[in-house]
Each structure stands twice: as structure tokens, then as C-alpha cells.
N, C-alpha and C positions, 0 to 999 in steps of 0.2 A: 504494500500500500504506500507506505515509503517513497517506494523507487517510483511509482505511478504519477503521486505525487512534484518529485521532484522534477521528472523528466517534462510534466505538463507547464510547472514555473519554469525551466529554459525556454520550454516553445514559445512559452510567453515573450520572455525577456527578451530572445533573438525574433520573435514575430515583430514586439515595439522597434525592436535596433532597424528593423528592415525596413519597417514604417518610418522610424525618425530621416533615415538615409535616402528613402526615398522622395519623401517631405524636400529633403537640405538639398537633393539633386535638383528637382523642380523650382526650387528658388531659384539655385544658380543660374538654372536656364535661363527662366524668366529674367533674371538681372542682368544677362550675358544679352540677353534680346532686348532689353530695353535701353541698356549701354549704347547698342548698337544703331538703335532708333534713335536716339537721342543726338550722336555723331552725327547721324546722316542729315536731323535737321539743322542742327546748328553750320554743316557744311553749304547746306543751301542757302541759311540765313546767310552765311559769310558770302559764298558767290554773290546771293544778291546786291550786300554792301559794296563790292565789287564791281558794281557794274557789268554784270553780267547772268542776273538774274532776268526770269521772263519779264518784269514789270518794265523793262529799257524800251522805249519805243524805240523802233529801228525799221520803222517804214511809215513812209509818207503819203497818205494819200490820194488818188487822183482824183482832179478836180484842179479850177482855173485860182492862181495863185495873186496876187496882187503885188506890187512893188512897193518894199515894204514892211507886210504881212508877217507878221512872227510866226512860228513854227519851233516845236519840241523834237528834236530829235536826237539819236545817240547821248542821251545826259547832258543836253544843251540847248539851248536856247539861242535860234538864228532867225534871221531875216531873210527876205528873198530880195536877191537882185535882179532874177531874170527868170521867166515860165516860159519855157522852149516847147511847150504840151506835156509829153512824156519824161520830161526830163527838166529840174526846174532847180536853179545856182543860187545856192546861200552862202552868206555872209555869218561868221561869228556876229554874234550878238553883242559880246564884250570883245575888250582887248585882253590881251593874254600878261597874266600877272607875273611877278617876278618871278614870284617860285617858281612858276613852269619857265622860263628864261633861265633860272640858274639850274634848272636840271637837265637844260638842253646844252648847256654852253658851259658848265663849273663856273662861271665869272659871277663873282658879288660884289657890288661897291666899286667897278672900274666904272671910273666918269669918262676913259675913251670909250665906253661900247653904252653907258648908259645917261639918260636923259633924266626927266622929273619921273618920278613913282613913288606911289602909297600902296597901301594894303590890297588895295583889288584893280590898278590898272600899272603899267608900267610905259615909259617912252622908249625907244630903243635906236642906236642912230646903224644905219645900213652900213656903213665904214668903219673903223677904227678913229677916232679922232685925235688924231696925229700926223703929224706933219715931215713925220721920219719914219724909219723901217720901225715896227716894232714884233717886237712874238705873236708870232701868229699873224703878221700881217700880209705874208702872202695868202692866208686861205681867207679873210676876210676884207680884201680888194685894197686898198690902199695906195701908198707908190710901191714901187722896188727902186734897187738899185742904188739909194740913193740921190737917185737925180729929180727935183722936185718936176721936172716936166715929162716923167713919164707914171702915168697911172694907171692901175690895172682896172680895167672895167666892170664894175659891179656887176656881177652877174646871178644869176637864181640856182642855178644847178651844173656849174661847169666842169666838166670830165679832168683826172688827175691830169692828163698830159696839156689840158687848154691850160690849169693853174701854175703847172711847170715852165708851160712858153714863158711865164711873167704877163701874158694879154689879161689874162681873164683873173678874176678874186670873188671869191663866195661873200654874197655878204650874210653879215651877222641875222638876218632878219629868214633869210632863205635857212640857215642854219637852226633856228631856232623852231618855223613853224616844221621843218620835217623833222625834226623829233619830238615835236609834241603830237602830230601824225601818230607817227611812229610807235607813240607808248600809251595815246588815249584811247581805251581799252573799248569805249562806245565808238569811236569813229573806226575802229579796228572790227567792229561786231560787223558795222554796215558791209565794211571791205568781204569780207568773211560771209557773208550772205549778198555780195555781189552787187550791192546797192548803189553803186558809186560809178561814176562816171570817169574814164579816161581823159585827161582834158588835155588839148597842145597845147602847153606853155611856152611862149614866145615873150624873152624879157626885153625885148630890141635891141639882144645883141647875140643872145644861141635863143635857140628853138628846143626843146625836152617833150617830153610825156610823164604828166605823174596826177595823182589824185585828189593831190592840194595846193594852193596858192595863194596867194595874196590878190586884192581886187585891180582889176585893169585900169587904164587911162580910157578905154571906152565906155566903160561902167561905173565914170562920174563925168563923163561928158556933158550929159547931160544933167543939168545940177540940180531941177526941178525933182527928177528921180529917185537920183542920189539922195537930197536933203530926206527923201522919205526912209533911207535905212541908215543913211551917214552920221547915228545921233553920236557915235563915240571917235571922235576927230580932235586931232591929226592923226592921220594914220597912215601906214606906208603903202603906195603903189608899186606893181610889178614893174614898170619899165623906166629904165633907164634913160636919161637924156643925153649926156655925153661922157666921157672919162670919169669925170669927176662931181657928175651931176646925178642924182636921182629923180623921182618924184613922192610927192606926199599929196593928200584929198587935206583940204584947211579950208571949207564952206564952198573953194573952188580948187581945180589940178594945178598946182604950183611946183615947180621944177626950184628945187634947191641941192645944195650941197650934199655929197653923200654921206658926208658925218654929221645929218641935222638927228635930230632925236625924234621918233613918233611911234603913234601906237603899232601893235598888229594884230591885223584884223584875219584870221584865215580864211577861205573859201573854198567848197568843197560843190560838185554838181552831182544830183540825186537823184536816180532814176522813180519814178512814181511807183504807187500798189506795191 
């Protein structure tokens, strides 16, 4: 009776241990699974913050635009300069702040590359403003050589061998919006889903292909137009006037020195739907 006894409290005892084990297993899971859930959301919450979550508008669309007209796209706020039908050319909304300038360029606090700036606009001058060779100033146009009558022609996107001749010099402004391209993670989404238009960039002095720019001298020609998206001015023009001339938009197209200071405005063309 004893042994009957006995052997019924083991069954017991290792029936609970089985029960407790099986219990502590089921928890595990369950908190291994909800670990798990939990990661995934916080990964999407983070993509989102990101800029790259679904809530990024990153189509435009179709329908007749106005010049002007604001528009949300890729995490930004632009204007329109031009409704081609299908296919319709924004303006940044803002001018492009320092930080994004010092993370394209490493330079803080040089007064040859920089103008007036606050917290959320900055000036930038297309040159080097210098009147001698300085670092860096063959890829940011300038003179060479030394000899004050020879300067290298600001240019927008010129190949390593045209910057080598000594003709050609990038300016700081060309330098600055393709890496803000380059790294803005919404204008990057559009590219990435094909939204973007190829444009011929011609600065009036080489011709290129690329997917952003700065605004033309034909698209503030007309100044009635312009006045309806030009509210953040001076800002820099793509084209060049001479050696040692750019342009800038200031209420009208004013051809100044290449080491004037002004905003940057990018420009990017959008296919519709």
C-alpha cells in the first residue's frame, strides 16, 4: 500500500514538473513572438521616420498645374514653374540650408564660399571669392595659374579632363545641389520608382544630362511668372555669362560676378500619375 502510495505522489510530482515546463515553454514562445512583433514594428516606425515609409507622397497627380501652385512631394514642398501636360518642372520651395551645404561641401564658416545665412536659408556665392589660386580652387572655377586674366568658366557638371585643361571649374552651387540629390532619401524614392524626368542641362558653356538643376534664365524671363514662385530670392541661375560672370533671379535676371552670394533653389521635372 506503501509503495502504491508512493509511486502515485511521483506521478504526481513529475505530472506538475511537466505541466510547470510546459507552462515556462509556452511563455517563452509567446515572448520570443512578441519580441519579435514588436522589432518589426518599431523597424517600420523607424523606416517611416526615415523617409521612407508609405505615408511619403511620391506621385503627382495628373491634372492642369498653375505657375506657381504648391505641390507636396518626396518630403517637400515645391512650386511649379512649368506644366509641359505629362510632365510638369518644380522649383524647391525653400532655399537649401546650411547644414545640407556643409554636408555636401565639409566647409563651415568660409566667407570665400559663403554669403548671409540663419537657421533655415543660407547664400552661397558660385566661385571661390578670391582673387588668387586657393584649395580647391581649380574644382570650384576661379583663376588658375596665377595670372589674374585667365579664369576658369563656371560650369555645372564638367568632366575631370575639361577641369584639368584649366577651361572649365565646378562651381560650389553645382557641387552642392548634386549631393543633396544624391543623399535626399525622398527625391531618391521618386528616382527609384522612375518619376523623374531626364533633363538636358545646358549651362552656356557644356551641355550634361542629369535629374536636377538649378532654375534657367528662360524661367524668369518672364518676370510676371516668375514673381509667382520666385518668393525666396536671390537665388542662383544655371547659366553662365562670361569667364567670370554668373547669373542670379533678384525681382529680375541680373548677371553678376561669380563670387556674388545667393540662395539655391533646386529643380527637378516630374512625370504625372
Amino acid at each position: 500500500m506503501k509503495n502504491k502510495k508512493g509511486f502515485i505522489a511521483t506521478s504526481l510530482i513529475y505530472s506538475f514538473f511537466l505541466v510547470f515546463l510546459m507552462l515556462m515553454m509556452t511563455i517563452l514562445v509567446a515572448s520570443v513572438n512578441n519580441r519579435i512583433f514588436v522589432d518589426r514594428i518599431n523597424e517600420d516606425i523607424k523606416s517611416e521616420l526615415e523617409n521612407q515609409g508609405s505615408f511619403i507622397v511620391d506621385t503627382l497627380p495628373a491634372k492642369n498645374y498653375n505657375i506657381g501652385e504648391s505641390v507636396t512631394l518626396a518630403n517637400e514642398s515645391w512650386q511649379v514653374i512649368e506644366d509641359k501636360g505629362s510632365q510638369v518642372v518644380l522649383v524647391l520651395a525653400r532655399a537649401l540650408t546650411k547644414e545640407e551645404i556643409i554636408a555636401a561641401i565639409g566647409e563651415d564658416g568660409n566667407t570665400q564660399i559663403y554669403g548671409t545665412c540663419n537657421d533655415s536659408s543660407c547664400q552661397v556665392r558660385a566661385c571661390f571669392n578670391a582673387s588668387t589660386s586657393v584649395t580647391g580652387g581649380q574644382l570650384y572655377c576661379w583663376l588658375y595659374g596665377g595670372n589674374t586674366n585667365l579664369y576658369r568658366i563656371p560650369s555645372w557638371n564638367p568632366t575631370t579632363s575639361q577641369i584639368q585643361s584649366q577651361n572649365y571649374g565646378q562651381t560650389i552651387v553645382s557641387a552642392v545641389v548634386r549631393s543633396w540629390f544624391n543623399t535626399h532619401r525622398g527625391v531618391q524614392r521618386l528616382l527609384s520608382k522612375k518619376k523623374l524626368v531626364e533633363m538636358n542641362i545646358n549651362d552656356g558653356a557644356l551641355t550634361t544630362k542629369g535629374y536636377v538643376r538649378i532654375p534657367m534664365t528662360s524661367e524668369v524671363s518672364n518676370t510676371t511668372n516668375a514673381n509667382k514662385w520666385a518668393n525666396v530670392q536671390p537665388f542662383h541661375l544655371l547659366e553662365k555669362n562670361s569667364n567670370i560672370q554668373t547669373r542670379i533671379y533678384n525681382t529680375s535676371m541680373q548677371n553678376v560676378n561669380s563670387n556674388t552670394a545667393a540662395y539655391i533653389r533646386p529643380v527637378i521635372e516630374v512625370y504625372e500619375g
